[in-house]
C-alpha positions in Angstrom: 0.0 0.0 0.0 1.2 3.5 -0.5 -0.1 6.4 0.4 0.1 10.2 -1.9 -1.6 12.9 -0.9 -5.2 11.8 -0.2 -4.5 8.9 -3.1 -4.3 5.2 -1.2 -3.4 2.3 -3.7 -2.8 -0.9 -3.5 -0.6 -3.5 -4.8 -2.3 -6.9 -5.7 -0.1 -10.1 -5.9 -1.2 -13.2 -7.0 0.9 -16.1 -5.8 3.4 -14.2 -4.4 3.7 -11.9 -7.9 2.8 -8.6 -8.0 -0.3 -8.8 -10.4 -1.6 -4.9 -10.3 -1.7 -1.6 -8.6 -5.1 -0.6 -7.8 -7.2 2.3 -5.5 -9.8 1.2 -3.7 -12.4 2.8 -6.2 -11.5 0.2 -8.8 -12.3 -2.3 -6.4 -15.2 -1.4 -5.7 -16.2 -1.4 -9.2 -14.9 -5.0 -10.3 -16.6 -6.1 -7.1 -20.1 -4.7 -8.6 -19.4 -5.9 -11.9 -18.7 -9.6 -10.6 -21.4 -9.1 -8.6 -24.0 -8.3 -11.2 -22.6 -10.7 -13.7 -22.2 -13.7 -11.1 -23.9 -13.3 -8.0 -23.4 -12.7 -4.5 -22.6 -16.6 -3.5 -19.7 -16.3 -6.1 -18.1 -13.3 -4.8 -17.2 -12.3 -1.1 -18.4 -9.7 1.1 -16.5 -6.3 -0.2 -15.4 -3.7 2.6 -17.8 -1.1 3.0 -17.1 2.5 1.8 -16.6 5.1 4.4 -18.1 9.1 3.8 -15.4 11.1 5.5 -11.9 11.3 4.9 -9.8 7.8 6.9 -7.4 7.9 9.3 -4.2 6.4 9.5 -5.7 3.4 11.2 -8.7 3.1 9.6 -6.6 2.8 6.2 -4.7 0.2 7.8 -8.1 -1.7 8.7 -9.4 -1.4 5.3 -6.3 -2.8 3.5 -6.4 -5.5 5.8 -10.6 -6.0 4.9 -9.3 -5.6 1.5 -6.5 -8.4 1.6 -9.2 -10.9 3.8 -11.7 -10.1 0.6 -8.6 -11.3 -1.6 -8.0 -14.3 0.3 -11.5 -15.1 0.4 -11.0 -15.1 -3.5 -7.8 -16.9 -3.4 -8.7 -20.5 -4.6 -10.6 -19.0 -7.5 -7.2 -17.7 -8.4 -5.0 -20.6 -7.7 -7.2 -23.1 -9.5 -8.4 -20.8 -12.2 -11.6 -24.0 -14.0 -13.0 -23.2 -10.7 -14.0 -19.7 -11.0 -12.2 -18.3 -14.1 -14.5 -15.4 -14.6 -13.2 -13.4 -11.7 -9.7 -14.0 -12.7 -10.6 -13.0 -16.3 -12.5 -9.4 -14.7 -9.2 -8.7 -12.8 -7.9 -8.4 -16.7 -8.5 -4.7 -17.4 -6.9 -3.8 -14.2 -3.6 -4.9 -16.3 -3.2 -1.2 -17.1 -2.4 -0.5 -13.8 0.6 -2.6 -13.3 4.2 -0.6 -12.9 6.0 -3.2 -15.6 6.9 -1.3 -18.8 5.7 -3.5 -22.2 8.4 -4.5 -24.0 10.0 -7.0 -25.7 12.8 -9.3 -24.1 14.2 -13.1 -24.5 12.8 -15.4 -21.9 14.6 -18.8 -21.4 12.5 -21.8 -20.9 14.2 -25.4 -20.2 13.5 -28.6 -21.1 13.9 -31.5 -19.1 17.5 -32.3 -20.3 19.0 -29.2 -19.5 18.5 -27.5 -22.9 17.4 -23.9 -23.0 15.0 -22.5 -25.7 15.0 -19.2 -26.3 11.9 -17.0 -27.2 11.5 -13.5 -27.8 8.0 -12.5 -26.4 6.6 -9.5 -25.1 6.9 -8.6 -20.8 3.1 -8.6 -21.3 2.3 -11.9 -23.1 0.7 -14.8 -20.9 1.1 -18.1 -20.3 -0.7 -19.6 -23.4 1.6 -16.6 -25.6 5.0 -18.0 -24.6 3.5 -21.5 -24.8 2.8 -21.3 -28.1 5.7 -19.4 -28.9 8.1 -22.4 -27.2 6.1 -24.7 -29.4 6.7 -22.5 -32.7 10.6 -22.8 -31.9 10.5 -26.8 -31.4 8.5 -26.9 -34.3 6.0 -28.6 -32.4 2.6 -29.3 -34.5 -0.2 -27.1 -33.1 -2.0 -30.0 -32.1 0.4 -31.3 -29.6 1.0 -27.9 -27.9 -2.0 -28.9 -25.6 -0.9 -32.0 -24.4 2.3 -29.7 -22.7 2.3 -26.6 -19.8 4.9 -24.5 -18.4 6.0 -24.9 -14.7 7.7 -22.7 -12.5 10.3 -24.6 -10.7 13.1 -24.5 -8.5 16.1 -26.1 -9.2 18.1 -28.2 -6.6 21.4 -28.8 -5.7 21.9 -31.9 -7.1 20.2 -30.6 -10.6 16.5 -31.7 -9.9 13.7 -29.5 -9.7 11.2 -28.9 -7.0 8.0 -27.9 -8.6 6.2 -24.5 -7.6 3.1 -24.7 -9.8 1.9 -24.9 -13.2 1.9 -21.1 -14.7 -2.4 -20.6 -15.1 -3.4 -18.8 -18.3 -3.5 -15.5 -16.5 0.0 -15.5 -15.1 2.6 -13.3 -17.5 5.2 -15.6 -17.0 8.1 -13.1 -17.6 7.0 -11.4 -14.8 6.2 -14.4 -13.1 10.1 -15.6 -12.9 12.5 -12.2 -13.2 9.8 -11.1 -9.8 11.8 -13.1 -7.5 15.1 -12.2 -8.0 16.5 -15.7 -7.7 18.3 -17.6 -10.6 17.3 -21.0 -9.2 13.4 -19.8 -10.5 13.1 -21.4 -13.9 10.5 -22.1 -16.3 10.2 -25.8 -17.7 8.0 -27.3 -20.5 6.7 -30.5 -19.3 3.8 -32.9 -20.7 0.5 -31.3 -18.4 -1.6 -34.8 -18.6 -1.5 -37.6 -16.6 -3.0 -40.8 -18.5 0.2 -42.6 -20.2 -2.3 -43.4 -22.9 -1.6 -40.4 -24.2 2.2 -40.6 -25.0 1.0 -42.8 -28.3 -0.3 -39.2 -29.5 2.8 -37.4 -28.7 5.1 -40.0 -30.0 3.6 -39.6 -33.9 5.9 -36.8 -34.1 9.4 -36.3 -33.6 9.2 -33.7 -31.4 6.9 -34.7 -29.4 9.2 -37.8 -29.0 11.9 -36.2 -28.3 10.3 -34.1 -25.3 8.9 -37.0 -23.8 12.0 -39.3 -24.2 13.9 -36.5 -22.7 11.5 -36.1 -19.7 11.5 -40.1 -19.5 15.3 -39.7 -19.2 15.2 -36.8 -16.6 12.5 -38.8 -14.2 14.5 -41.9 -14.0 18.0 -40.0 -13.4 16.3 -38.3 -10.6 14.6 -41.6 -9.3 11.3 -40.9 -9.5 10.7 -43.6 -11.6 11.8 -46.7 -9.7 14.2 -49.1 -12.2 15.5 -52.5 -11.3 19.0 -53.7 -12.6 17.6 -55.4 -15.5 15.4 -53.0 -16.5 18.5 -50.3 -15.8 20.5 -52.4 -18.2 17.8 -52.5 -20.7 17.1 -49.1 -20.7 20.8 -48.5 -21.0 20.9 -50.8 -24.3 17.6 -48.6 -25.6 19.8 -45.6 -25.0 22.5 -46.9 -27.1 20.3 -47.7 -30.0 18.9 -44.4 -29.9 15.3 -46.3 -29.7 13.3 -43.7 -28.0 9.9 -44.7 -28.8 11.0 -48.3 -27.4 12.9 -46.6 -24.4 9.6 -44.8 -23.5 7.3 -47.8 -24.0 9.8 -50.2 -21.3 9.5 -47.0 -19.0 5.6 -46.8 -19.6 5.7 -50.6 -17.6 8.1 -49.1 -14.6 6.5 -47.9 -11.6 6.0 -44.2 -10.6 5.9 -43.1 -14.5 4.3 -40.4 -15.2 4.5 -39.0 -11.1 5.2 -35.5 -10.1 7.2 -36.1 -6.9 7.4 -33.6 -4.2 9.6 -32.2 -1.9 9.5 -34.0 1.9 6.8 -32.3 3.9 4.3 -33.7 6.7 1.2 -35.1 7.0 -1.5 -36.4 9.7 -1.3 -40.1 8.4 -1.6 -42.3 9.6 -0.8 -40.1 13.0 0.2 -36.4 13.1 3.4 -35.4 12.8 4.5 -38.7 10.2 7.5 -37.0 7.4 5.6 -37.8 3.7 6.7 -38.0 0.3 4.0 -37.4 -1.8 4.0 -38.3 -5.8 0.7 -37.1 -8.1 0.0 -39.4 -10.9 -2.1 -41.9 -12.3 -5.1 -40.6 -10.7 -3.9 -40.9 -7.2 -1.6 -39.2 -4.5 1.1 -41.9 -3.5 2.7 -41.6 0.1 5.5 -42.7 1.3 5.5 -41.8 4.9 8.1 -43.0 7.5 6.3 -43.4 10.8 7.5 -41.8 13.8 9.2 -45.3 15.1 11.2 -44.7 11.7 9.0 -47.6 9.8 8.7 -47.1 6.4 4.5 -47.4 4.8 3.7 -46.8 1.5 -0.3 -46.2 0.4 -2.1 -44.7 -2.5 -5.3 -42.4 -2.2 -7.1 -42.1 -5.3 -8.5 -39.2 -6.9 -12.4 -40.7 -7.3 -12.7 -41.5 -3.5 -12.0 -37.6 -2.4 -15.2 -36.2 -1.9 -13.6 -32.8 -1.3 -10.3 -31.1 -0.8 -9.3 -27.4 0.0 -6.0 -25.3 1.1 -5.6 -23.4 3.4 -3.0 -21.0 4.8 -1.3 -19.0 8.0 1.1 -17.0 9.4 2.4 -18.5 12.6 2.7 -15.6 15.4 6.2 -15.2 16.1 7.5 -16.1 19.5 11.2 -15.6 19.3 13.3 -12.5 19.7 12.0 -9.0 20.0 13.9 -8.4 16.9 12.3 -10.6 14.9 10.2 -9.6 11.8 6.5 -10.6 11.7 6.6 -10.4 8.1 9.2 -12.5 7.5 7.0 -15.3 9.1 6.4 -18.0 6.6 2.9 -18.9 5.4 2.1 -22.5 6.4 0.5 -23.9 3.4 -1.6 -26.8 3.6 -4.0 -30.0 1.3 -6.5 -31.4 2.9 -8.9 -33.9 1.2 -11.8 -36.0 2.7 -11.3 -39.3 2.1 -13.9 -42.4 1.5 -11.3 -45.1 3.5 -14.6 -47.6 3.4 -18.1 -47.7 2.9 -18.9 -45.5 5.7 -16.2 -44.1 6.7 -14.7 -40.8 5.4 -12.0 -39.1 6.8 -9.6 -35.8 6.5 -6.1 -36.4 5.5 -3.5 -33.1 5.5 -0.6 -32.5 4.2 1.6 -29.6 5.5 3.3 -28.3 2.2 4.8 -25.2 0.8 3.7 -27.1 -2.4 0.2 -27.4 -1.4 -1.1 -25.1 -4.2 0.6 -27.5 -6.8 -0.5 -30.5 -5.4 -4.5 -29.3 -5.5 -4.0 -28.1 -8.7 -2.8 -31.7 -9.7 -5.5 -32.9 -8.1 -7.9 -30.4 -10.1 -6.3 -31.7 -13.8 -6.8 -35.3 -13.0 -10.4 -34.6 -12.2 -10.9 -32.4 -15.5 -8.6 -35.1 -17.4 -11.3 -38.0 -15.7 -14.2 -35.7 -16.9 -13.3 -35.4 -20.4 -12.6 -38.8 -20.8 -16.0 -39.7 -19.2 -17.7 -37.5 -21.8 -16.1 -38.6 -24.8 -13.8 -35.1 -25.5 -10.0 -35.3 -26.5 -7.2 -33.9 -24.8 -6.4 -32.5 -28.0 -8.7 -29.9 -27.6 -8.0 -28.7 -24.0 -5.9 -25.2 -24.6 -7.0 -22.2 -26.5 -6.6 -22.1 -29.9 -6.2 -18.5 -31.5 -8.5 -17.0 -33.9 -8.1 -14.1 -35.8 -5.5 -12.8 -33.0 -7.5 -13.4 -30.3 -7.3 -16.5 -27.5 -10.7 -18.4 -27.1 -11.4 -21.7 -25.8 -12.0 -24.6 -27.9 -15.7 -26.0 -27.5 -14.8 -29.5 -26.1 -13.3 -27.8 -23.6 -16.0 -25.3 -22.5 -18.1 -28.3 -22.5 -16.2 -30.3 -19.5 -17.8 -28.6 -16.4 -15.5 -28.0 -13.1 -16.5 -29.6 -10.0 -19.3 -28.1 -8.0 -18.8 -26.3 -4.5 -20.3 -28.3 -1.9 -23.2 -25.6 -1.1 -23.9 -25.3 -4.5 -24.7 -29.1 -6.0 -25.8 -29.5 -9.9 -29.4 -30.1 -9.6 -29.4 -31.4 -13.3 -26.8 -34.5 -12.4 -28.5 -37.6 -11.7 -27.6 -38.8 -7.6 -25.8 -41.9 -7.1 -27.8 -42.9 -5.0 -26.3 -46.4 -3.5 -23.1 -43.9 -2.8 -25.4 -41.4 -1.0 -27.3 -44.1 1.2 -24.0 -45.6 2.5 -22.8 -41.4 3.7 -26.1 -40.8 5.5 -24.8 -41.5 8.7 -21.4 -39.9 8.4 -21.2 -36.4 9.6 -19.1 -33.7 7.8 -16.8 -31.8 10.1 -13.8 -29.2 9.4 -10.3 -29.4 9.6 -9.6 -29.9 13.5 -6.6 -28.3 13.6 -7.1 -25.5 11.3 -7.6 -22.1 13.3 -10.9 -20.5 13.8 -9.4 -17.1 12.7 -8.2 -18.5 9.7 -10.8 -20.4 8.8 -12.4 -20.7 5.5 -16.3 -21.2 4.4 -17.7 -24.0 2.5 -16.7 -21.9 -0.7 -13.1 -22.6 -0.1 -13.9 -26.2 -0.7 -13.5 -28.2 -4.4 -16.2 -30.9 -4.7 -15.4 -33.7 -6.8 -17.6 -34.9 -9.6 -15.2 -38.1 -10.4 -16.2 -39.1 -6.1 -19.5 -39.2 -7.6 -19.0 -42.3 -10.1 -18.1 -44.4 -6.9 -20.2 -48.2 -7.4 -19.6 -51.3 -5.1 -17.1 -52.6 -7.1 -14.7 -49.5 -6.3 -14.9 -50.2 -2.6 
């Protein structure tokens, strides 16, 4: 916030890059517009104007309604099929922002190390240097949507620890050069998460190429587990140059395909257990090493999550004096109800600074599941640009995003042996999530692949 005259603005940052610079005014009048155009249960409660001129602390109050009314807003932003409309109204408040236009070489990396170089504009978004990565690989227009870009940060020993997928909105430019860190990157990675789908991306020798090279990269970094036979095969692939054959001996391997995450914690079995967690074939895998150092492994899979949400919070500082409350770090956290029987569901957490990424993953794999389920092809899910300007395919606008809970499709049929076996189990919160901090039943992502649950599942 800064403060000119009688002139308060404020500066907007969505996942921890500055986004805009707005007054309160404009505000006001996105909040009406989203309002009008989506309804009050979309949007949260704005901070009410005052008639005479604030004080110093009443300023302070509002920017801190104003950054509640943000948070309130948050998960719209972070997992953008949700509520896309109020990321896409924040758009005209672009103007705003203190970044000069101009054009300048952004370096995007592949999973063997190589760097492509792309001349785009400071202004152009995620899709824009997506396409524009594609156009320097010579990658066929068809294929661009079966790949995103990912912020990342790279490691000591080379690998990278995944920050999130860049969402259509981000400017990715300013997404990266914001942090002022050289171990920030940008990666092109394959975005889906059914292997089925390599046999598309392998008809082309670029697409080949980027996958064999992710295959490669995975299986250095051992997140693809490989025996010393199928090492030694591999290894005699490799030698052959037979990529297609190399991927189709890693497609049988276990973990292919994962996203594997940095160590964090997690409430299972018992609070407190250290967790690795890996996202793929429609499940989150744990490895989690129990407190008397025993070593479990178990998957939960996507269609048995009723729900999931994140949540965040700023530990109050206890140590020195000295010590900077804003330095605190925000605890991020993933929590997802689980069905762990026929009756029985229960909340599992995971204490992450990935969190964000991980429900996100969670979010594609239930979009992926969906269009699937209605017939669509992946193919089809990115924008396509027509006559200069980036729309949505029409597959795509047909796969619907998972309902909030308070707000169930009446037009989808109930499944109604699943909701019989529920009746007697009671929803409840997060325990150990703070009252203060807590979030409404708006915060929560319902799943419409939990819905497809039969006997057989169970």
């Amino acid at each position: 916030m800064h403060r000119g005259g009688w002139i308060v603005a404020y500066n907007i940052h969505v996942n921890g890059v500055l986004h805009c610079r707005v007054r309160y005014s404009q505000l006001l009048g996105l909040h009406e517009q989203l309002r009008k155009e989506y309804g009050a249960n979309v949007v949260p409660a704005f901070p009410p104007k005052k008639i005479f001129t604030l004080t110093p602390a009443e300023v302070e109050q509002r920017r801190e309604q104003l950054e509640k009314y943000m948070q309130a807003g948050k998960l719209a932003v972070t997992h953008a099929p949700l509520c896309m409309p109020w990321l896409d109204a924040c758009f005209p408040l672009r103007e705003t922002q203190q970044i000069p236009t101009e054009e300048v070489v952004l370096e995007v990396l592949l999973s063997n190390g190589q760097k492509v170089k792309v001349t785009i504009l400071t202004s152009d978004q995620t899709e824009d240097v997506l396409e524009a990565v594609a156009s320097k690989l010579d990658l066929p227009d068809d294929l661009v949507g079966y790949f995103s870009l990912f912020l990342v940060r790279e490691t000591k020993d080379g690998a990278f620890s995944f920050v999130r997928k860049l969402q259509e909105f981000e400017l990715p430019y300013v997404s990266v050069t914001s942090l002022h860190n050289p171990e920030f990157r940008i990666i092109l990675r394959k975005s889906y998460w059914d292997s089925s789908y390599d046999d598309d991306v392998m008809e082309h020798r670029v697409g080949l190429n980027l996958l064999y090279a992710q295959t490669v990269s995975d299986i250095e970094h051992g997140w693809i587990l490989v025996n010393k036979e199928q090492h030694r095969q591999l290894k005699s692939l490799q030698e052959k140059v037979s990529k297609k054959e190399f991927v189709r001996l890693a497609q049988t391997l276990k973990y292919y395909g994962y996203l594997k995450f940095d160590p964090c914690i997690t409430d299972f079995p018992e609070k407190g257990c250290h967790v690795v967690v890996s996202a793929g074939n429609n499940e989150l895998n744990f490895q989690v090493r129990l407190p008397s150092e025993q070593i479990k492994e178990g998957s939960f899979k996507v269609t048995r999550m009723r729900c999931w949400r994140v949540t965040s919070s700023v530990p109050m500082s206890n140590g020195p004096s000295g010590s900077s409350p804003g330095k605190s770090e925000v605890k991020l956290e993933l929590a997802f109800e689980y069905l762990m029987s026929k009756d029985r569901l229960q909340w599992v957490t995971i204490t992450s600074p990935q969190a964000i990424m991980l429900s996100i993953c969670l979010q594609s794999m239930v979009d992926e599941l969906m269009v699937k389920k209605s017939g669509g092809s992946i193919r089809k899910m990115f924008r396509r640009r027509v006559n200069g300007a980036l729309r949505r395919s029409d597959s795509q606008q047909a796969v619907k995003s998972p309902p909030l809970l308070d707000s169930p499709d009446a037009s989808r049929e109930p499944v109604v042996k699943l909701s019989s076996k529920l009746t007697s189990v009671s929803l409840r919160g997060i325990s150990h999530s703070s009252s203060a901090n807590d979030v409404g039943a708006n915060d929560f992502h319902g799943n419409y692949a939990f819905e497809g649950i039969g006997d057989e599942d169970l």
